[in-house]
C-alpha positions in Angstrom: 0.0 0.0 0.0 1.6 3.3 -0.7 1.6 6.2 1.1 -1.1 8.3 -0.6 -3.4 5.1 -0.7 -2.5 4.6 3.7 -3.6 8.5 4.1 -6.7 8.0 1.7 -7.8 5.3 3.9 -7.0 6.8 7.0 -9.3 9.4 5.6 -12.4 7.6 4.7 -11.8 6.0 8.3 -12.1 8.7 10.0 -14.9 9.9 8.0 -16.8 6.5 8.8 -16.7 7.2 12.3 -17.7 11.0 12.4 -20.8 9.7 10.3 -21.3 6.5 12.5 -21.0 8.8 15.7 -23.3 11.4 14.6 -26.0 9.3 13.7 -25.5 7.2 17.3 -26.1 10.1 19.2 -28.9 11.6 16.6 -30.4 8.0 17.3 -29.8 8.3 21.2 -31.0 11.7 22.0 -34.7 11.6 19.2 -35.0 8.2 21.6 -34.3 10.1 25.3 -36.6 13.0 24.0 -39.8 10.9 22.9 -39.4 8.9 26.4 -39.0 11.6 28.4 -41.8 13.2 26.8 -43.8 9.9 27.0 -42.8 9.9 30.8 -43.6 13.7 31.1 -47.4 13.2 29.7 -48.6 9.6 30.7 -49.0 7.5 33.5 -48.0 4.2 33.6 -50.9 2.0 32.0 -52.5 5.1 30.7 -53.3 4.6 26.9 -53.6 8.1 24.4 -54.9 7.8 21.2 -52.0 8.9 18.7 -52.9 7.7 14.7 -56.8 6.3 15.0 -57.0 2.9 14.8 -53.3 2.6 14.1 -51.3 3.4 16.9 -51.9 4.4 20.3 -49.6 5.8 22.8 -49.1 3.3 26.2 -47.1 4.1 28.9 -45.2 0.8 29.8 -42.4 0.1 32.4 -40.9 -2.7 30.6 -38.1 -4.6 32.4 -37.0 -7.3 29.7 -35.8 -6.6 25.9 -36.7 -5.5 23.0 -40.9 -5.4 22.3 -40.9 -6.6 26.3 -39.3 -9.6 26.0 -36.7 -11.4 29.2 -38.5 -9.8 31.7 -35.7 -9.2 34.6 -32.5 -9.5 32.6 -31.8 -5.8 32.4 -28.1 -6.5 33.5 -28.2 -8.8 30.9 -28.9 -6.4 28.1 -26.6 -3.8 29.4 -23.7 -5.8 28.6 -25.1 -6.5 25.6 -25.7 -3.2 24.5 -22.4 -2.3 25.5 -21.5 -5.1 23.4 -22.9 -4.4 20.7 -21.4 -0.9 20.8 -18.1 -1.9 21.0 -18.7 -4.1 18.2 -20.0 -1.7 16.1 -17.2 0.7 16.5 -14.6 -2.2 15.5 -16.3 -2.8 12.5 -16.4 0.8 11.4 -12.4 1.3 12.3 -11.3 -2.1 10.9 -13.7 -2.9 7.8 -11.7 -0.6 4.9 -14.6 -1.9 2.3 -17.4 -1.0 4.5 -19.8 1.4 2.5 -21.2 4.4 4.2 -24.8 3.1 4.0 -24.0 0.4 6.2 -21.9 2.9 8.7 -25.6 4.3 8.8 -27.0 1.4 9.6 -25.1 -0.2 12.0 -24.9 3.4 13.3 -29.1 3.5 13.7 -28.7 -0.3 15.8 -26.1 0.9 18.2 -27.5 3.9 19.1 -31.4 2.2 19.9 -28.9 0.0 21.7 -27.9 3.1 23.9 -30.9 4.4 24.4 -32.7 1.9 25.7 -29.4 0.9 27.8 -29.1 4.3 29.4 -33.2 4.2 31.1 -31.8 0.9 32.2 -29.0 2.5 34.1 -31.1 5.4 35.0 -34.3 4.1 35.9 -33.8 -0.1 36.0 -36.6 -0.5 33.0 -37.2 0.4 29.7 -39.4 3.6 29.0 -41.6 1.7 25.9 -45.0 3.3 24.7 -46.1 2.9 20.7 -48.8 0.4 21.4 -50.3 -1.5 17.8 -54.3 -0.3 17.8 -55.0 -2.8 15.2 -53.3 -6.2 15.9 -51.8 -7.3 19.4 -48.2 -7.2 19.3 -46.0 -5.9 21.9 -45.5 -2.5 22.9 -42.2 -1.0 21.8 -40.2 2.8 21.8 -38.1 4.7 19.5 -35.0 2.5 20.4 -36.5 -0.8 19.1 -37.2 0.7 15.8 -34.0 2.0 15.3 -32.4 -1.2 16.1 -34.8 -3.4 14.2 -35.0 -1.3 11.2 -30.6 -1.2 11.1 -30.7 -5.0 11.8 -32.8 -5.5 8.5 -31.0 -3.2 6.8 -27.7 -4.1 7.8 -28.4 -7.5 6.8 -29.6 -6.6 3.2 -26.9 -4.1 2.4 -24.3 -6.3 3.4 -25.6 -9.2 0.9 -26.3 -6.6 -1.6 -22.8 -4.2 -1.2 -20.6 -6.7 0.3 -21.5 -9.9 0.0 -22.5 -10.0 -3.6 -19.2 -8.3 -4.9 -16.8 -10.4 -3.5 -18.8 -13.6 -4.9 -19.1 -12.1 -8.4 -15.0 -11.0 -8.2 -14.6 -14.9 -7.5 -16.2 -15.6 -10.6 -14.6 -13.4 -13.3 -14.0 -15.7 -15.6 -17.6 -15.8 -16.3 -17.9 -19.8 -16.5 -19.8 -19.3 -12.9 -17.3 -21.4 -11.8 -15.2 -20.2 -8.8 -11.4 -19.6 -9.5 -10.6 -20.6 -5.7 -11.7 -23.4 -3.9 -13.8 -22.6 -1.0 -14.1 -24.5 2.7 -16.2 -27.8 1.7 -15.0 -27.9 -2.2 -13.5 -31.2 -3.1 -10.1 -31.3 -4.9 -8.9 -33.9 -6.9 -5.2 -35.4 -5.7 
């Protein structure tokens, strides 16, 4: 790698983690705000209509995970938000190929991580309050959207950006054929 190349990584680097950063806290503080405002306005148990016959606001205390489920492992989760932080900051530093969409992405799971890790710490449950009007499914926050919605994401953009070009730089000869042997390919001796 030559110099200019070292620097022009070092670069893009860098740049990855402002953008990761920004949109953790982004993700972090449009969470805090919408809970605290949630805690500010409603009881717990006490139900607000929000879209008619969509979505209704619930105050919930909810101990466990994501969409209220492991009721009682909050240290649990902690540790794995933490986790999952730390795990998300490696990939951003040490993944050169990584395109900025999924910096974005990952960026949007760590920092519903956070959120929902700091009330945790702060107030030993989970401040969760979009309640389904039409169909019964679990009551959920901010947080849990951002980390579902950069799960799913993550996953396709990795398949689609990552994935997917490495397989097809395997197969350049165009036979559809790989040129290496992969883990479980048979060679004859």
């Amino acid at each position: 790698m030559t110099v200019d190349a070292m620097h022009r990584s070092r670069s893009w680097r860098g740049a990855r983690l402002v953008v990761f950063w920004v949109v953790c806290v982004l993700a972090v503080v449009v969470d805090q705000v919408t809970k605290a405002a949630v805690r500010a306005s409603l009881v717990p148990g006490q139900t607000r209509e929000f879209i008619p016959g969509v979505l209704d606001l619930l105050f919930v205390r909810n101990t466990g995970a994501a969409f209220s489920m492991g009721e009682g492992a909050g240290p649990v989760f902690i540790v794995f938000a933490a986790a999952v932080l730390a795990f998300g900051i490696w990939l951003v530093w040490s993944q050169d190929v990584l395109p900025m969409s999924l910096v974005v992405s990952v960026a949007c799971v760590c920092g519903g991580g956070v959120g929902n890790m700091i009330d945790r710490m702060i107030f030993g449950y989970v401040t969760d309050f979009f309640a389904t009007a039409f169909m019964d499914f679990p009551v959920f926050n901010v947080a849990d959207i951002f980390v579902t919605v950069g799960i799913a994401v993550s996953v396709i953009l990795y398949f689609v950006l990552v994935d997917a070009p490495a397989n097809a730089s395997e197969d350049s000869d165009g036979s559809g054929v790989s040129a290496s042997p992969k883990v479980g390919d048979s060679q004859d001796a």
